[in-house]
LODRENMAR-604486 format. One line per field, with one value per residue: chain; residue in three letters; x, y, z of N, C-alpha, C, CB in turn. Coordinates in steps of 0.1 Angstrom, whole numbers. Glycine has a CB too. Layout:
# residues N
ch = (A/...);
aa = (ala/...);
n_c1 = (X/...);
n_c2 = (Y/...);
n_c3 = (Z/...);
ca_c1 = (X/...);
ca_c2 = (Y/...);
ca_c3 = (Z/...);
c_c1 = (X/...);
c_c2 = (Y/...);
c_c3 = (Z/...);
cb_c1 = (X/...);
cb_c2 = (Y/...);
cb_c3 = (Z/...);
***
This chain:
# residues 313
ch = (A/A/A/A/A/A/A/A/A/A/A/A/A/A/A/A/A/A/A/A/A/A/A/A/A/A/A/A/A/A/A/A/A/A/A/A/A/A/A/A/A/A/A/A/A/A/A/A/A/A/A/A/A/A/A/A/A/A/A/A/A/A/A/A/A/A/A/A/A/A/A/A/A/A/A/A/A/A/A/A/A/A/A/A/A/A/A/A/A/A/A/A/A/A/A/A/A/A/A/A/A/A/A/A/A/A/A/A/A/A/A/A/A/A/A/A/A/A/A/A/A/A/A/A/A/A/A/A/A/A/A/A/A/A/A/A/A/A/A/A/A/A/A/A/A/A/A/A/A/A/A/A/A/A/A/A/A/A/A/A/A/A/A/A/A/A/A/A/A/A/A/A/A/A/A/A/A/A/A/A/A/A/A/A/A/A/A/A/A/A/A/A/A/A/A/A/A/A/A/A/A/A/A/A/A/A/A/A/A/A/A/A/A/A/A/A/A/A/A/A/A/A/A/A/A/A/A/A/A/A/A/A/A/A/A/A/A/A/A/A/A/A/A/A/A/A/A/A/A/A/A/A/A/A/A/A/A/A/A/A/A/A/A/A/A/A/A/A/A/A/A/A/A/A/A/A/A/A/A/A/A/A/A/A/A/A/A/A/A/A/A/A/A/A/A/A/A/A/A/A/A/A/A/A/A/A/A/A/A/A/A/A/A);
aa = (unk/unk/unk/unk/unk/unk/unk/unk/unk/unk/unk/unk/unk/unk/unk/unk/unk/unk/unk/unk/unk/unk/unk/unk/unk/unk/unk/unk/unk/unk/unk/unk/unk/unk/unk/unk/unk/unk/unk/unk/unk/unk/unk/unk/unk/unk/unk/unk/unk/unk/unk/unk/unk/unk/unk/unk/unk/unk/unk/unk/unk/unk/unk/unk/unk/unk/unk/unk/unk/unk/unk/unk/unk/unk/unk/unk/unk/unk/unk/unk/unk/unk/unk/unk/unk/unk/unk/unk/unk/unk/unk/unk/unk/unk/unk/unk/unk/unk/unk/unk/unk/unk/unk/unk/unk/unk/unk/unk/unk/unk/unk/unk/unk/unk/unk/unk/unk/unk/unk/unk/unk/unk/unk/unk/unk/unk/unk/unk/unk/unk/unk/unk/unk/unk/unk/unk/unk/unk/unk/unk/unk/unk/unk/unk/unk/unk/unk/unk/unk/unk/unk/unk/unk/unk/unk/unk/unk/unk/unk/unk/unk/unk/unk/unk/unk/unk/unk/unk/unk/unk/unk/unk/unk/unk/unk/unk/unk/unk/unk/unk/unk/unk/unk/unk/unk/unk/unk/unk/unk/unk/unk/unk/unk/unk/unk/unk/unk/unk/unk/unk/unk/unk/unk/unk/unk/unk/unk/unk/unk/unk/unk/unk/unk/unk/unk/unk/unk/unk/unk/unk/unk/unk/unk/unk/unk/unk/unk/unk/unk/unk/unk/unk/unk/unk/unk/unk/unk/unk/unk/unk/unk/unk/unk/unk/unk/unk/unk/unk/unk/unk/unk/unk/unk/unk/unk/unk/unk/unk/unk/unk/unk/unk/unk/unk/unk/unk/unk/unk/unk/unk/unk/unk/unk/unk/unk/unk/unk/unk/unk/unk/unk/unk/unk/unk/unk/unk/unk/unk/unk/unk/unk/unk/unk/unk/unk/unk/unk/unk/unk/unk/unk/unk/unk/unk/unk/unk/unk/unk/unk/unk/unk/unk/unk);
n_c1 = (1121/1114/1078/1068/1048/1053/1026/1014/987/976/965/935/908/878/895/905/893/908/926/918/915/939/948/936/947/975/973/962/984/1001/1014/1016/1008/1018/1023/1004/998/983/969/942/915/930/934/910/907/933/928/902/912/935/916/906/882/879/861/837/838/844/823/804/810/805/777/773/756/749/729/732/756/756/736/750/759/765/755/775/761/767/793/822/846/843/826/810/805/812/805/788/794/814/798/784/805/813/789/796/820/825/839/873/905/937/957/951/942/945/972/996/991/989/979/976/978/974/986/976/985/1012/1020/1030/1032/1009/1010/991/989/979/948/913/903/888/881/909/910/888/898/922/911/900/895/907/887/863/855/850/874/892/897/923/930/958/963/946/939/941/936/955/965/975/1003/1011/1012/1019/1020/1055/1076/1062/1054/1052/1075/1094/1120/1133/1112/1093/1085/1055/1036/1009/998/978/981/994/1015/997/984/961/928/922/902/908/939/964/997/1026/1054/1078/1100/1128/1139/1130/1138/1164/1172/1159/1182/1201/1197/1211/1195/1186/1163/1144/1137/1112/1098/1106/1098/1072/1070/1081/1055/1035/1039/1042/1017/1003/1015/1002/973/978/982/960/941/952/950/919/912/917/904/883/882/871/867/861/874/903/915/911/930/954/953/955/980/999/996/1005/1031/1045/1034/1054/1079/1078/1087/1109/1127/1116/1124/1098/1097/1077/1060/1026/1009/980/965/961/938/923/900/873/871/847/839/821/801/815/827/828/847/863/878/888/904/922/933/942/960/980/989/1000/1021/1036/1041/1060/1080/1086/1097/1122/1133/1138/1155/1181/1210);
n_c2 = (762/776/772/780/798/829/850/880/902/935/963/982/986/980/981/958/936/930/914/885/883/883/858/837/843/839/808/797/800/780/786/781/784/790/803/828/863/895/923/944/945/930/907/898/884/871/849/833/827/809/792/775/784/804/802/807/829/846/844/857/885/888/890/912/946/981/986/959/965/986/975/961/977/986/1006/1029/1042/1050/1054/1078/1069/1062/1048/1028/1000/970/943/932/934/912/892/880/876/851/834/828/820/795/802/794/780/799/784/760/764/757/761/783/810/846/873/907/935/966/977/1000/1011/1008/1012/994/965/936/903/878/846/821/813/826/829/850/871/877/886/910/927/935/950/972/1005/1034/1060/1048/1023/1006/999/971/955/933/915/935/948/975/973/980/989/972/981/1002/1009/987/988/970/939/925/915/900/877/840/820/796/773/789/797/821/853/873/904/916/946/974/998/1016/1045/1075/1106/1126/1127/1158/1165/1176/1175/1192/1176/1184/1207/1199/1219/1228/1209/1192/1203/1201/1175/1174/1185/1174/1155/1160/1182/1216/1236/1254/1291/1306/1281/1271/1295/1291/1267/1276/1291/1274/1258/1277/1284/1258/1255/1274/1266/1246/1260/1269/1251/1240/1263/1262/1240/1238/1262/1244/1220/1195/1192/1163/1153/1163/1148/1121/1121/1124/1104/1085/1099/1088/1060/1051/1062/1043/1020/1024/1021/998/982/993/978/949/936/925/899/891/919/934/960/982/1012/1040/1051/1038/1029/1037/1033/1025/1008/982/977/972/949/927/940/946/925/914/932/930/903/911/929/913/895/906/915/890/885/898/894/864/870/882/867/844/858/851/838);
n_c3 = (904/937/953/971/995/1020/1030/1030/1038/1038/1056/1051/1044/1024/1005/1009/1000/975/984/984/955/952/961/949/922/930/937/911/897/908/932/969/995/1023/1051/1063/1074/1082/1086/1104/1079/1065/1084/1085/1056/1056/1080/1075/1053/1063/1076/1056/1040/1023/993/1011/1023/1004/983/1005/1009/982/987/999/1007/1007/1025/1040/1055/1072/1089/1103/1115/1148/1165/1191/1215/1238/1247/1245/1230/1208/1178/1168/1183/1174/1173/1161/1135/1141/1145/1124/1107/1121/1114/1084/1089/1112/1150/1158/1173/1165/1166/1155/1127/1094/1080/1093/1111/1112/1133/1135/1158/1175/1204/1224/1248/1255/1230/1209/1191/1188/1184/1172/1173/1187/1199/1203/1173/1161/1182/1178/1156/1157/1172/1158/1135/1145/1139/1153/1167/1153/1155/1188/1212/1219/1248/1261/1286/1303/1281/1260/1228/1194/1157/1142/1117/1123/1134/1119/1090/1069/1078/1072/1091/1106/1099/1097/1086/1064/1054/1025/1011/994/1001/999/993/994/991/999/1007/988/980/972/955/972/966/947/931/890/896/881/866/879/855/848/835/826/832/806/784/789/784/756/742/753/740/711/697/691/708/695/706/710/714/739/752/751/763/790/794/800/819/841/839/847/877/886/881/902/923/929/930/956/973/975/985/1009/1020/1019/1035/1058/1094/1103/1073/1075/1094/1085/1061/1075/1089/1066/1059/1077/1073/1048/1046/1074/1056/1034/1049/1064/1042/1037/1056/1058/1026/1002/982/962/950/949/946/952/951/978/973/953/962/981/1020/1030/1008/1001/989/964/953/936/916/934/939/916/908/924/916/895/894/914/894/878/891/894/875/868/884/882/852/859/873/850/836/849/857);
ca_c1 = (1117/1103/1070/1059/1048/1044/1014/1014/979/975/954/926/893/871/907/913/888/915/936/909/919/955/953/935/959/987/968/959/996/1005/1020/1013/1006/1021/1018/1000/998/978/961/929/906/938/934/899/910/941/921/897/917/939/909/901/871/880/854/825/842/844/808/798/809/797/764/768/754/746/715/736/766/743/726/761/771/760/758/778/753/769/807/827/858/840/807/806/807/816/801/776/804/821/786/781/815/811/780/799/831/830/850/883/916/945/969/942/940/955/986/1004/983/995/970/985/969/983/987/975/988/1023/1029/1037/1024/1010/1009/982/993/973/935/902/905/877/890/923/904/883/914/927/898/898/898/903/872/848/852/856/890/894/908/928/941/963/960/938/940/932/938/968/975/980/1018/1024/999/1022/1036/1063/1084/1057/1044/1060/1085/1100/1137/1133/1092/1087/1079/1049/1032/997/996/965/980/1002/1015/992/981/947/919/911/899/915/950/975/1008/1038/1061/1096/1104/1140/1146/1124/1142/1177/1167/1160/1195/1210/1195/1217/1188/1186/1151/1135/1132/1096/1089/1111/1090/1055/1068/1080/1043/1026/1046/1039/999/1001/1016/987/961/979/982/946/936/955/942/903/912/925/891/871/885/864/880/866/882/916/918/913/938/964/959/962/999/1006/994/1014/1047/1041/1037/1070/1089/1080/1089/1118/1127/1116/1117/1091/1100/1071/1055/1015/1002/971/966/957/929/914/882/870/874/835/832/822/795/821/837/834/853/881/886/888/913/931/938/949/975/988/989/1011/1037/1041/1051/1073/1088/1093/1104/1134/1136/1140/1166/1191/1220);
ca_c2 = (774/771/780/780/814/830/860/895/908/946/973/992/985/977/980/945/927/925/897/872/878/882/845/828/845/829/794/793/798/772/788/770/792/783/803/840/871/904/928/948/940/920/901/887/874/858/842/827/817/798/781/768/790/813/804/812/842/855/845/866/895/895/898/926/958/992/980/951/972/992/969/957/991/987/1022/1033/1059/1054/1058/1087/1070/1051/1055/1013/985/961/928/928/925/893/880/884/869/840/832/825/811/794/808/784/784/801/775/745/767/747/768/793/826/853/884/918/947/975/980/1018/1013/1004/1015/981/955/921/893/871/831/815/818/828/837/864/878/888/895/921/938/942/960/986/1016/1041/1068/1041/1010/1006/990/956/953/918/915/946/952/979/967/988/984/967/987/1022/1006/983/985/958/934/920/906/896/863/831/816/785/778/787/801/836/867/876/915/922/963/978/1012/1019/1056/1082/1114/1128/1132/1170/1166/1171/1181/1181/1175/1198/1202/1208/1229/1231/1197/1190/1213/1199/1159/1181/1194/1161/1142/1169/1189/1227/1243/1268/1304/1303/1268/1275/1302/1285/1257/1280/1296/1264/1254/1283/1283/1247/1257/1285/1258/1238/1266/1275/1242/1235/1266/1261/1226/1245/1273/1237/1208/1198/1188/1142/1144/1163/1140/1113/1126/1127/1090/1082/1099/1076/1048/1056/1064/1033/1012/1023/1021/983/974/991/970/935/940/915/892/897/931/937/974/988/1027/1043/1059/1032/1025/1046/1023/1011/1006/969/972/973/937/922/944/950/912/912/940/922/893/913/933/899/889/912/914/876/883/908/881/857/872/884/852/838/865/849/825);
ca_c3 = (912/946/950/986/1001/1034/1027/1038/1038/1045/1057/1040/1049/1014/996/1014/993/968/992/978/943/948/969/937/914/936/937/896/891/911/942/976/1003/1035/1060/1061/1084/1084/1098/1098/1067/1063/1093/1083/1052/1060/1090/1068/1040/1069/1079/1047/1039/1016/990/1017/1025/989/985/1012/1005/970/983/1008/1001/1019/1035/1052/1061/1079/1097/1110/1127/1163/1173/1206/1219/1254/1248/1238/1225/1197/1172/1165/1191/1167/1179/1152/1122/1143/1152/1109/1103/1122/1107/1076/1095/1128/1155/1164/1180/1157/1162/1148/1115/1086/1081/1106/1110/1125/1131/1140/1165/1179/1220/1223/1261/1253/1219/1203/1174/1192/1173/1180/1169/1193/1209/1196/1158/1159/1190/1175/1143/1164/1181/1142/1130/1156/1137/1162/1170/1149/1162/1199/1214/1227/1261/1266/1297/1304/1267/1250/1212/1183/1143/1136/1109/1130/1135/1106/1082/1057/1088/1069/1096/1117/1087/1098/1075/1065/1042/1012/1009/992/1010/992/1002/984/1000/993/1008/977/977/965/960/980/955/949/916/884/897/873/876/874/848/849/823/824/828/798/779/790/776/745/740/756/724/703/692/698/711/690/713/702/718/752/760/749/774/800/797/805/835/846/842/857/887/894/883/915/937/931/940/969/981/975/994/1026/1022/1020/1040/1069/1102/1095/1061/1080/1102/1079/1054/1085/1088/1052/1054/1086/1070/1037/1053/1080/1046/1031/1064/1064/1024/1035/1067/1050/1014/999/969/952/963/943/951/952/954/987/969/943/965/994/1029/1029/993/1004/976/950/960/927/908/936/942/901/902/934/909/882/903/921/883/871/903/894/857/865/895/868/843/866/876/845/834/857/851);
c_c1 = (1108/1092/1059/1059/1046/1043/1017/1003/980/965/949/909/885/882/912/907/897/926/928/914/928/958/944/943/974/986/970/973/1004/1018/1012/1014/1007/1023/1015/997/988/967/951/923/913/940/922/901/918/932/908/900/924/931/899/891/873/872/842/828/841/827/796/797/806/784/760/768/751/742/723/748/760/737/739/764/760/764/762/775/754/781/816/840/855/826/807/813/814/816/797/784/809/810/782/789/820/801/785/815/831/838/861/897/927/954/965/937/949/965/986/995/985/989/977/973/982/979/984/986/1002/1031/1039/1029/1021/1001/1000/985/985/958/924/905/899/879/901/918/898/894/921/918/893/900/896/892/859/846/859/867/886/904/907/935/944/964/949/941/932/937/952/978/978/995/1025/1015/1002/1029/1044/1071/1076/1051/1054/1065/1092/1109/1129/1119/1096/1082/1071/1043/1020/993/985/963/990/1003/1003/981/965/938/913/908/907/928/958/987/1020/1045/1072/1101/1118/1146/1140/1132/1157/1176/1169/1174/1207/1209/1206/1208/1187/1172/1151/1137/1118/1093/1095/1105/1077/1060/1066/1064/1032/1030/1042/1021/997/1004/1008/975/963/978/964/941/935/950/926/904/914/911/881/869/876/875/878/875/900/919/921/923/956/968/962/973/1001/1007/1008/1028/1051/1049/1052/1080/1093/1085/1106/1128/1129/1110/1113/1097/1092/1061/1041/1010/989/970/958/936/919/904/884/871/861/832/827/810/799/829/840/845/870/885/893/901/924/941/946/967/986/994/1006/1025/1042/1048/1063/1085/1097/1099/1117/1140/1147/1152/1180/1197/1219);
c_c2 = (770/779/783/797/818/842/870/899/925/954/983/992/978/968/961/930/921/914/887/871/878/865/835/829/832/816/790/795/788/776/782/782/787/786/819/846/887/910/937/940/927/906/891/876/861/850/830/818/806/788/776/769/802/814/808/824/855/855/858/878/899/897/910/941/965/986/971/957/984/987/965/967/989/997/1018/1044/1060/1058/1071/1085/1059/1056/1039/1006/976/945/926/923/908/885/876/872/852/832/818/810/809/801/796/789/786/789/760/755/759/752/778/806/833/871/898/930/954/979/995/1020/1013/1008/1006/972/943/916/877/853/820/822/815/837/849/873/886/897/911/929/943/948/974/999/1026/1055/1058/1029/1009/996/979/955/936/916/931/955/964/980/980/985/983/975/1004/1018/1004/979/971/944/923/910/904/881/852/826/805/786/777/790/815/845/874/892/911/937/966/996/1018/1041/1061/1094/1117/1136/1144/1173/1164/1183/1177/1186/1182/1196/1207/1210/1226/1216/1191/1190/1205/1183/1160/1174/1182/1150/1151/1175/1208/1229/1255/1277/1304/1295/1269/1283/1299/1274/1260/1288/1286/1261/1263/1285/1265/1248/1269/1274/1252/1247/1273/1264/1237/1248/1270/1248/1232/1251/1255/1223/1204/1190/1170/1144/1152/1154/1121/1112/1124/1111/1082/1083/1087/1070/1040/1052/1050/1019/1010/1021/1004/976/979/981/956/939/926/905/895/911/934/947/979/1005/1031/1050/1053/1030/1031/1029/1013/1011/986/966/969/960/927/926/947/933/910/914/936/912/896/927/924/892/894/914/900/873/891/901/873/853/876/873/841/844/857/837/817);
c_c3 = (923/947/963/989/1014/1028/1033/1036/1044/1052/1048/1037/1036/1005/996/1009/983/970/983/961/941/955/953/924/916/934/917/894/896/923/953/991/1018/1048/1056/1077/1075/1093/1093/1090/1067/1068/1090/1069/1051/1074/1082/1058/1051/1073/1068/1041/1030/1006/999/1019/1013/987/993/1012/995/971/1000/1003/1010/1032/1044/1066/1070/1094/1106/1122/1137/1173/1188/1215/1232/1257/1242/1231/1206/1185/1173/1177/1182/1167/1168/1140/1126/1141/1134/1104/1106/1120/1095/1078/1112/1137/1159/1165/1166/1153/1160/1134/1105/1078/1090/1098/1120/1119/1141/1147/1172/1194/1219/1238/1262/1240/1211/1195/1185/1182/1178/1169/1178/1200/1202/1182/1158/1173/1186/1164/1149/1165/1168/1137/1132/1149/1148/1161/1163/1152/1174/1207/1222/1236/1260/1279/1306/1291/1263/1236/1208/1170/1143/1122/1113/1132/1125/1094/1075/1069/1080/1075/1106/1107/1090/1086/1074/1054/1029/1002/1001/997/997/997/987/995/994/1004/1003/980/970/968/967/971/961/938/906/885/889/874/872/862/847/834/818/822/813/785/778/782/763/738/746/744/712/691/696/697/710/706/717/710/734/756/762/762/789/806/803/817/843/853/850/869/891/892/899/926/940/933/952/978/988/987/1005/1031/1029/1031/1052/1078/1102/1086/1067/1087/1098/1063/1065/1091/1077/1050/1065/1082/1058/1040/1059/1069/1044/1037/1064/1051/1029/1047/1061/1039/1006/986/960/959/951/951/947/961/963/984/955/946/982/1007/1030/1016/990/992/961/948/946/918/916/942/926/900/912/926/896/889/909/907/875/882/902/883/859/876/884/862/845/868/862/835/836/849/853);
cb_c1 = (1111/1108/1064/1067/1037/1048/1000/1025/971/979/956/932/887/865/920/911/878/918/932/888/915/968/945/924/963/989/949/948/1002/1007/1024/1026/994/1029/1026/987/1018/977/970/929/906/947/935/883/910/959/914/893/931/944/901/902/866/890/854/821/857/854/807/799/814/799/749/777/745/735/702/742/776/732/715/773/774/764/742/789/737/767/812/827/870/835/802/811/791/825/790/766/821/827/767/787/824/813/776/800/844/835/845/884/920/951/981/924/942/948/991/1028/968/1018/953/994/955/984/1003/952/982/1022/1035/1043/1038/1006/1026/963/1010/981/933/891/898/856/894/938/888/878/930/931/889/910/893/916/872/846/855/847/904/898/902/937/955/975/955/934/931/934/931/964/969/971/1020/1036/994/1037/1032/1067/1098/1044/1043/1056/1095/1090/1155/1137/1079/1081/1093/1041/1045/980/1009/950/978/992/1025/988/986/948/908/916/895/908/954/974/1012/1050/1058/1112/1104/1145/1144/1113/1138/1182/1150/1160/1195/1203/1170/1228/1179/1196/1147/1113/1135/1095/1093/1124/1090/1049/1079/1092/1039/1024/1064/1044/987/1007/1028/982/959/992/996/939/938/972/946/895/923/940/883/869/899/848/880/850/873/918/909/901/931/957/952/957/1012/1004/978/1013/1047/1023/1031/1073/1078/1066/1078/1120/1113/1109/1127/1077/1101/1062/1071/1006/1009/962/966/969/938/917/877/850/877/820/847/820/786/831/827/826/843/886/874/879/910/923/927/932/970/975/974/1005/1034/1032/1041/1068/1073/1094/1098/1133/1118/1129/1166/1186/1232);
cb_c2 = (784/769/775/770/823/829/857/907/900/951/978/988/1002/989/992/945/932/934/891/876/880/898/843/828/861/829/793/802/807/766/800/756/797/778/797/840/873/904/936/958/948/924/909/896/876/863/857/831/826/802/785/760/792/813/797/805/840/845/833/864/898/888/883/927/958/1004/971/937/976/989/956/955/1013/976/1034/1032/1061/1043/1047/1097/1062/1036/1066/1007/978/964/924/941/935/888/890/901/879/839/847/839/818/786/818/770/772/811/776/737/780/738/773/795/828/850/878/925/940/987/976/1027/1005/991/1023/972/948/916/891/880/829/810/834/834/830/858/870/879/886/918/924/934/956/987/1019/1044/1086/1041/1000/1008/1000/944/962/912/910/944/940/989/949/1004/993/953/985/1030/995/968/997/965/924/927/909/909/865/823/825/773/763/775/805/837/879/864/933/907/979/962/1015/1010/1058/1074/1120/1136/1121/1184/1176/1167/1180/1180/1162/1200/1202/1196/1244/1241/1184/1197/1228/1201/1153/1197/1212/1153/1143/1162/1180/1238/1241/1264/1316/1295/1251/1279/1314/1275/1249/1289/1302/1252/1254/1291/1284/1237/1257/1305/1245/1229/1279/1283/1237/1230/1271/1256/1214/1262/1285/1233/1207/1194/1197/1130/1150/1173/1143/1109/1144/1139/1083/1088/1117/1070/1048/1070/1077/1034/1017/1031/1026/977/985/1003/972/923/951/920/880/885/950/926/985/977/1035/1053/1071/1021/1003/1058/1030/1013/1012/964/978/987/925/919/957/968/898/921/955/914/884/925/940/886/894/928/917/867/891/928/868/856/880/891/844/834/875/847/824);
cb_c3 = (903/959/938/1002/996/1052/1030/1035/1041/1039/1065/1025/1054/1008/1003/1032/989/964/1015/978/935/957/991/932/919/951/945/885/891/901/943/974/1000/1034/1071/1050/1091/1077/1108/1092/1052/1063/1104/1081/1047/1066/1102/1065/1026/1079/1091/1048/1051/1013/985/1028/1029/972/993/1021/1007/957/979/1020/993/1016/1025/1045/1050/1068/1090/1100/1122/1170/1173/1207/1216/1265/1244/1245/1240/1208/1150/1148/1195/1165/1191/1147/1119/1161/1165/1102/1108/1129/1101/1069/1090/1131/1168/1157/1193/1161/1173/1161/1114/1078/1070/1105/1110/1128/1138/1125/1179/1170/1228/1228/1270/1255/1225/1213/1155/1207/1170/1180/1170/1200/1214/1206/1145/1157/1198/1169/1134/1177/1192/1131/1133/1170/1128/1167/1161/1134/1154/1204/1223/1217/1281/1257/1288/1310/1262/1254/1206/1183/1130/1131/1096/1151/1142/1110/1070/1042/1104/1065/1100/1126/1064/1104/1074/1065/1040/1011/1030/988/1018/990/1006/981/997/995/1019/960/971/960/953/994/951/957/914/873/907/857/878/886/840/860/826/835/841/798/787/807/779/750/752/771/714/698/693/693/722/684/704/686/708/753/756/728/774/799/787/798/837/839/820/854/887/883/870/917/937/920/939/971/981/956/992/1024/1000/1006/1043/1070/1120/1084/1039/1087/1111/1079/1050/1099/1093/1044/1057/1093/1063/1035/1068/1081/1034/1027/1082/1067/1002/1032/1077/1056/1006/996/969/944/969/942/948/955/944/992/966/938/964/992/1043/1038/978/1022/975/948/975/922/901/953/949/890/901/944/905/867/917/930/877/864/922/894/839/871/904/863/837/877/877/842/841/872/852);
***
């Protein structure tokens, strides 16, 4: 079984901590990582791990906390298309990792941003590493856009959050994805989830059992009270929503959709998910536990690889 990979890192801001433990996952099992691509969050680790720094990188962010993430944001109290400058994170980032040219990294890295001006993905394979990194980061209104050229760059993942067919490839490698913007729904507490009655009911009566009168109506009465618990949620959420968290709810489906667009386009070999909604975007103080859960996600998309694998004739 071959075991070379080219990487897909995704977008997700905090979420993207989990790349680190889905790339030692990959390593302790003895896969070979040969060439990687992402964007956003996704963009700084593959950029690091290519330059052979991926322990310093893990390091570092296990000891950042509020207080530093904080200190990073370089308010933009002169622009109106931005709140953060975003020098201060690079100036941070290269601290830990030099800045050098992409195509002197020690495998193929290929960092993804999105053209606002043109409406297209570039793909940055050559230049200044932390340059392209920048231009992937761009969340638009909070971090301000990187003009290149004729270019104004913004987060790479407003196009393609998973770039699948943007990760160089050699015969016979693995198309690996670690997503970390997995379907899912938008926390409004404890919503619970519908129940289809009738089909319930029909599974029943498909096993060759008949359903009591008695218990068909007790079921139909819950379905019922579940569907007013949901509609009395979703319309407390409407009375309460403000117009940041609409607007950040409106990029969450993009992102989502985006995702699934690309799995379906190039569909990965091994594909490891993480749910849109397991860690808020700056939860960068939570890094041990979502690199942990990075490794245990990457873990299990490798047994279930495998084990298919090993099905075969």
């Amino acid at each position: 079984m071959g075991k070379n990979v080219a990487l897909v890192l995704g977008s997700g801001g905090a979420r993207g901590l989990a790349h680190i433990g889905a790339i030692e996952a990959l390593e302790a099992r003895g896969y070979t990582i040969t060439s990687i691509a992402g964007c956003s969050m996704g963009s700084i680790i593959a950029g690091m791990y290519a330059a052979g720094e991926l322990k310093k990188a893990k390091d570092w962010f296990l000891q950042v906390d509020k207080q530093l993430i904080l200190r990073m944001m370089d308010i933009n109290l002169f622009s109106g298309n931005s709140l953060v400058k975003g020098q201060k994170i690079i100036l941070e980032l290269q601290k830990v990792v030099p800045d050098r040219p992409i195509e002197q990294l020690n495998i193929p890295c290929t960092i993804v941003a999105s053209d606002m001006m043109n409406t297209e993905e570039v793909l940055f394979r050559t230049g200044s590493l932390f340059e392209a990194v920048r231009a992937s980061i761009s969340i638009p209104l909070f971090f301000q856009p990187v003009q290149i050229g004729h270019r104004l760059l913004i987060d790479g993942g407003i196009l393609n959050p998973l770039p699948l067919h943007s990760v160089e490839r050699t015969e016979g490698d693995i198309l690996v994805a670690m997503d970390i913007s997995g379907k899912d729904s938008m926390p409004t507490g404890e919503m619970p989830e519908p129940i289809d009655v009738d089909g319930k009911i029909a599974a029943i009566e498909a096993k060759g059992f008949d359903v009591p009168e008695g218990l068909e109506k007790q079921l139909h009465q819950l379905g019922k009270k579940v569907d007013e618990v949901r509609t009395k949620r979703a319309a407390d959420l409407g009375r309460t929503i403000n117009f940041v968290k609409m607007l950040d709810r409106m990029s969450d489906m993009q992102i989502q959709q985006n995702t699934l667009l690309a799995l379906r386009l190039t569909p990965p070999d091994i594909h490891a998910v993480m749910r849109q909604y397991a860690y808020n975007t700056f939860d960068f103080d939570k890094a041990e536990e979502i690199i942990e859960q990075g490794g245990v996600l990457m873990n299990q998309a490798l047994d279930e690889y495998e084990n298919k694998l090993s099905q075969e004739p």
